[in-house]
N, C-alpha and C positions, 0 to 999 in steps of 0.2 A: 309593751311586753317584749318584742323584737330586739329592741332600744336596750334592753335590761341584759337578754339572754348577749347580745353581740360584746357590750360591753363586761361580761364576764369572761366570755371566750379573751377577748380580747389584753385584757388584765391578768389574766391565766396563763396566755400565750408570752406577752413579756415579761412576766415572773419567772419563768420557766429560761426564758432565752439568756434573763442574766443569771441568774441561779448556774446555767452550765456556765456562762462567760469567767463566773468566779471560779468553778471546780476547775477549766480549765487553764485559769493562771495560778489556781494553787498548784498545782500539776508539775505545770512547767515551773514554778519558785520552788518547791522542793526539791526538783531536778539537780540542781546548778551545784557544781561540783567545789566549788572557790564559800569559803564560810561565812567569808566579808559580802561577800555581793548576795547569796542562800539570804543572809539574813535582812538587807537591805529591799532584798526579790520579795519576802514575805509582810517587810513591812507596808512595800509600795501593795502590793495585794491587798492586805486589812483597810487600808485608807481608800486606795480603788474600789473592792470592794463592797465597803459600806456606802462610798457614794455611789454607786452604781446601783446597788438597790433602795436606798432613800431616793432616785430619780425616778426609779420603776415607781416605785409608791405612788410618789407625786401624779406622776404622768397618767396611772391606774385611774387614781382619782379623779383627776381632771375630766379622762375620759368619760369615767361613767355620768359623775357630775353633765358633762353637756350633753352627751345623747340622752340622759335619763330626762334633764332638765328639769334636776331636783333647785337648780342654785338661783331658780328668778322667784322663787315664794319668796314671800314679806316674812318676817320675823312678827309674833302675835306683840301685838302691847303689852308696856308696865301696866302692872294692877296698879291703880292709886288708892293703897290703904294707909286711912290715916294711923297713927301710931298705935295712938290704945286701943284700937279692935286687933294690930297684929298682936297685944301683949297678950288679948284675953286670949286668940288660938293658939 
């Protein structure tokens, strides 16, 4: 239960950390006085950016995945239904 509650904080906290890291490079990219580099500031942003919160995700997940240690269960078995009992359901 510990496990669950630390690992939310914790997922929470680095959401949050890059969430500001991007408002504050859009910040600074809308600043830039020159139109050529403005736009070039905004694209490295969107592409930074997105990867930066796709790593937060990842990383989110990883964590909770090992403290929770959802990820050493077995997968249930294939049912083995012969053909014609799946036609009849």
């Amino acid at each position: 239960m510990a496990a669950g509650a630390v690992a939310v904080v914790v997922a929470a906290a680095l959401t949050l950390g890059a969430v500001v890291a991007v408002v504050t490079w859009t910040t600074a990219a809308i600043s830039i006085p020159s139109l050529p580099l403005r736009i070039l500031a905004v694209a490295a942003d969107v592409v930074g950016g997105t990867l930066l919160l796709l790593v937060c995700i990842y990383l989110t997940t990883r964590i909770a995945v090992s403290m929770v240690g959802v990820g050493k269960t077995e997968f249930p078995p294939i049912p083995d239904y012969p053909p014609d009992e799946e036609a009849k359901n």
